[in-house]
N, C-alpha and C positions, 0 to 999 in steps of 0.2 A: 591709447593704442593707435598707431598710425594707419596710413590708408594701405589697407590691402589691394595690391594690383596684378591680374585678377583675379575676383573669385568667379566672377560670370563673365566671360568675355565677351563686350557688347556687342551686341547686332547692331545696334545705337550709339553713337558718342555723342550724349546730349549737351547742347548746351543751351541755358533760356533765349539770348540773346540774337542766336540764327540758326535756319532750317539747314544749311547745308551740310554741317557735320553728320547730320540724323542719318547720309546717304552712305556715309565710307562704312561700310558694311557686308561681312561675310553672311552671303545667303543661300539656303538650299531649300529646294521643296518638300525633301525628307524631312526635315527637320535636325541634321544633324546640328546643327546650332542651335540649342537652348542656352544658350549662354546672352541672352534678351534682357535683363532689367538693367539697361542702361546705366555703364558705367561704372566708375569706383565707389568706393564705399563713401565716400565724402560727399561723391555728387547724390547719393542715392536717398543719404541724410537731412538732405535739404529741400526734398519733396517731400510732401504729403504723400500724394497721387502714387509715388513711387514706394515708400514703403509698405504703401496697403497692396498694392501689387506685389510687392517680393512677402509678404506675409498671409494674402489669401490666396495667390497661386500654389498649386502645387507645380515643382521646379521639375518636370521630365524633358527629357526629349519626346519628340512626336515619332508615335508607332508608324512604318517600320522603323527601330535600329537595332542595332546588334553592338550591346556593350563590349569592351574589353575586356580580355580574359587573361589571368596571369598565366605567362608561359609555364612554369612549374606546377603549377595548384590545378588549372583549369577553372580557377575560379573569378568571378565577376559580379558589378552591381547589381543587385538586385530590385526589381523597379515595387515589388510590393512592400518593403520597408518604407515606402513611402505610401502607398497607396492604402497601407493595411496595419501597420504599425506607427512610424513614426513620421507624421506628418510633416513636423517641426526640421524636415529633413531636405536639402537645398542640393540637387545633382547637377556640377559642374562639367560638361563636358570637355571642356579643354584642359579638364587636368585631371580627368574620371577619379572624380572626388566629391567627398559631400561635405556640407557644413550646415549649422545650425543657424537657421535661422533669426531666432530672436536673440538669440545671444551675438552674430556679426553684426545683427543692427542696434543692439540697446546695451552691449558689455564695455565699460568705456574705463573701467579702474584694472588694476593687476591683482594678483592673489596670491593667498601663501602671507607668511612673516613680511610687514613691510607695505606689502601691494605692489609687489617691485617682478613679480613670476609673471611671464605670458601664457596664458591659460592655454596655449597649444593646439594641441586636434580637435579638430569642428569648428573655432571659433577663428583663431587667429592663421591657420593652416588647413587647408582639407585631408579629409579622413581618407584612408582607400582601403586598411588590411581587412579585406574581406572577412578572412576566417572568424576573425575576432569581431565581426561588427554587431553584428546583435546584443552580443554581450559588453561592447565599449558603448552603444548608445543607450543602455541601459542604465549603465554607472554614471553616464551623461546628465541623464534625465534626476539621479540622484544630488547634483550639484546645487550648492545653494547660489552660485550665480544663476544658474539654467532657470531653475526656479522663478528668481525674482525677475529675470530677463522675459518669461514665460510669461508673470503676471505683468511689467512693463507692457507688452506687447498685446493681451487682451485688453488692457485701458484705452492704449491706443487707437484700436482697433475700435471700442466702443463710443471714445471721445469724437475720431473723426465721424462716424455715422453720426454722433448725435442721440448718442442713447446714452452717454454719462459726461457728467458736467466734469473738469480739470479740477486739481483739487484747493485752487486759491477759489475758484469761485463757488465752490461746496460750502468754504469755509466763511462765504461772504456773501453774505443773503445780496445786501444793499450794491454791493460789485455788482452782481448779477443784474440786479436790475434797471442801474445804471446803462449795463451794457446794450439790454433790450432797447432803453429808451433810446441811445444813441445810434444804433441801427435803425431803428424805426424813424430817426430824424434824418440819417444821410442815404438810407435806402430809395427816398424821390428825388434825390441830387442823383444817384447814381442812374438810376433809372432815366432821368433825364439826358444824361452825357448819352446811356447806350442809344434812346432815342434819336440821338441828333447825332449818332453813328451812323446808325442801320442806316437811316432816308439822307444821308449825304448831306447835313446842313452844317453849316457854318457854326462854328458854337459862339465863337466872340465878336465884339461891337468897338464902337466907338470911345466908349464910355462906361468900363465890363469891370473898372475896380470900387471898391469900397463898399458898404453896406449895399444888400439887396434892396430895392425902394419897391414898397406894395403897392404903389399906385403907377401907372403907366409915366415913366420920365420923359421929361423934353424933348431928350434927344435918346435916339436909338442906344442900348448897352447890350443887343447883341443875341439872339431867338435863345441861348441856353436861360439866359437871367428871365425872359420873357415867359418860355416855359413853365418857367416856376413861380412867377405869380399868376399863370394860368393855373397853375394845381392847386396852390394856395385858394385863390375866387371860385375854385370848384369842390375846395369842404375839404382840402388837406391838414387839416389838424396838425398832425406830427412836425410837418414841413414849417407851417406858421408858426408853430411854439417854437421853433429850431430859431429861425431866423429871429422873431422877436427877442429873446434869451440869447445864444450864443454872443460870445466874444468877440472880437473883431479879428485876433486871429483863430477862431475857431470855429470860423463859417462854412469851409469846405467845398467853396464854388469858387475858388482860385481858378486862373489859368494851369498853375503847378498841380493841383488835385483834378483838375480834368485832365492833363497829360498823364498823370500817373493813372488814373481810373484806367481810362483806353489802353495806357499800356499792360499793366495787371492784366485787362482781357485780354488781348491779344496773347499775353504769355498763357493763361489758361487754355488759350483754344490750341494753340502750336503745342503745348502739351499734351493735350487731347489727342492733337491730331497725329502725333509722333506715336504715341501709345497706342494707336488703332494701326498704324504702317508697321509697327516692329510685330505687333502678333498679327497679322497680315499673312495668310499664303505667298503672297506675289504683290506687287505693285511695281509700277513704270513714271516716269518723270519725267514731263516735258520743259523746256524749256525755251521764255521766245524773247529777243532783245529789240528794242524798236527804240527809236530816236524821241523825246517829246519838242514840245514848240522851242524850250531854252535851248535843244542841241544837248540833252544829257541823255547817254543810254538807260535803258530801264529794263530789267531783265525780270520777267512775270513765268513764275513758278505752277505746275498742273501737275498734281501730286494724282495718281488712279490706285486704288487698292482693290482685291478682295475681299469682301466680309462673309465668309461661309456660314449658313447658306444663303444669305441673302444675296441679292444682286449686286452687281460692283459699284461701286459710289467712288463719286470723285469731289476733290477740296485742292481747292487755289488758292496760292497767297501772293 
């Protein structure tokens, strides 16, 4: 099934890469835009963060608004189908329509003779004939895609919290515990990079390739390598069995594994921090350009939100 566009029309056009798309953005204080989980169906697949957001929110507008009413019928969506019957229920503003949930994010075959039918209203289309809705999300919930899209979507939900293992490594004791061991050997590398983020230090040396040496070298290789036979001389276990064992390419204190570390964070936190501006009452955006010593401009970002009820909080990048 290809990308539906849209089914939520973004407050956000995210992308990993940079903050400024995050701003082209329809915003009201009403809330007439709930059309907030950023993006097409593609881009939405490709977060974590973002599916558990479009599957433990419930999808409304924010009270007051005043749904659409069909000129002939008088009649309009109804906000306790959601709130009181069916959860699993996703309300699109921009096209006062619903759709299903787990099945727009986890139905990915056709149906009928073949698998060649687009499964239609709720999934691939949103729903709106009122009259009949109760009784079409009923027949809905009787599908055996809905179903397994349904159980799709509680695994998901359990794997990412961490409350059920995936099911290769159910199936694989010894996987499993490979995996622990291997977190537990790159979790003081990593921690070491965030280290020599936070305090501004320099990670590399003179001297920063090949084997880590446990004893202090000749010549400087650079406060990250340094670090870490600090951890190691202070009862690092994990760390020292890593580096004594591991492979030569599979020591993970590259220059190329500390750039990717830093930047995985950085995309974690610009995620984060998009996902607190888009459900945001308000927020305002500074921005200031200044020259450095080379003569390159440099343009530094002051993002401000509200977090009701807390106080306003502000994050720069």
């Amino acid at each position: 099934m290809g990308t539906i566009s849209p089914i939520w029309t973004p407050m956000t056009t995210y992308q990993t890469q940079s903050l400024q798309p995050a701003f082209k953005k329809s915003f009201t204080l009403c809330g007439k835009q709930i059309d907030l989980i950023l993006g097409t169906r593609t881009e939405i697949l490709s977060m974590t963060l973002r599916k558990k957001n479009v599957l433990s929110t419930k999808l409304l507008p924010k009270k007051p608004y005043k749904f659409p009413t069909e000129k002939s019928h008088n009649r309009c969506f109804q906000p306790k189908w959601i709130t009181n019957d069916f959860a699993w229920l996703a309300y699109s503003v921009s096209e006062d329509s619903v759709y299903c949930k787990p099945c727009w994010l986890f139905f990915h075959e056709g149906i009928g003779k073949g698998g060649h039918q687009n499964p239609g209203k709720l999934v691939s289309v949103g729903f709106r004939d009122w009259k009949k809705a109760k009784e079409s999300f009923k027949k809905h919930m009787e599908k055996e895609y809905h179903k397994l899209c349904v159980l799709q979507a509680t695994s998901f939900l359990k794997i990412s919290a961490g409350k059920q293992l995936d099911i290769a490594s159910q199936l694989d004791s010894q996987r499993t515990k490979e995996i622990a061991e291997n977190r537990a050997a790159i979790e003081p590398i990593i921690r070491t990079i965030l280290f020599c983020a936070e305090q501004e230090l320099p990670l590399r040396g003179d001297h920063d390739s090949g084997a880590l040496s446990l004893t202090r070298p000749e010549k400087k290789d650079g406060k990250f390598r340094a670090l870490l036979r600090f951890r190691i001389e202070s009862g690092d276990k994990n760390l020292e069995k890593h580096v004594l064992n591991s492979s030569k390419n599979a020591t993970y204190m590259s220059p190329i594994i500390q750039n990717e570390v830093i930047q995985t964070c950085s995309d974690i936190v610009t995620e984060k921090v998009i996902d607190r501006i888009s459900n945001a009452e308000c927020f305002s955006l500074l921005g200031d350009e200044t020259m450095d010593v080379s003569g390159t401009e440099q343009l530094s970002l002051c993002i401000r939100y509200f977090r009701y009820p807390r106080s306003p909080s502000s994050c720069s990048s």
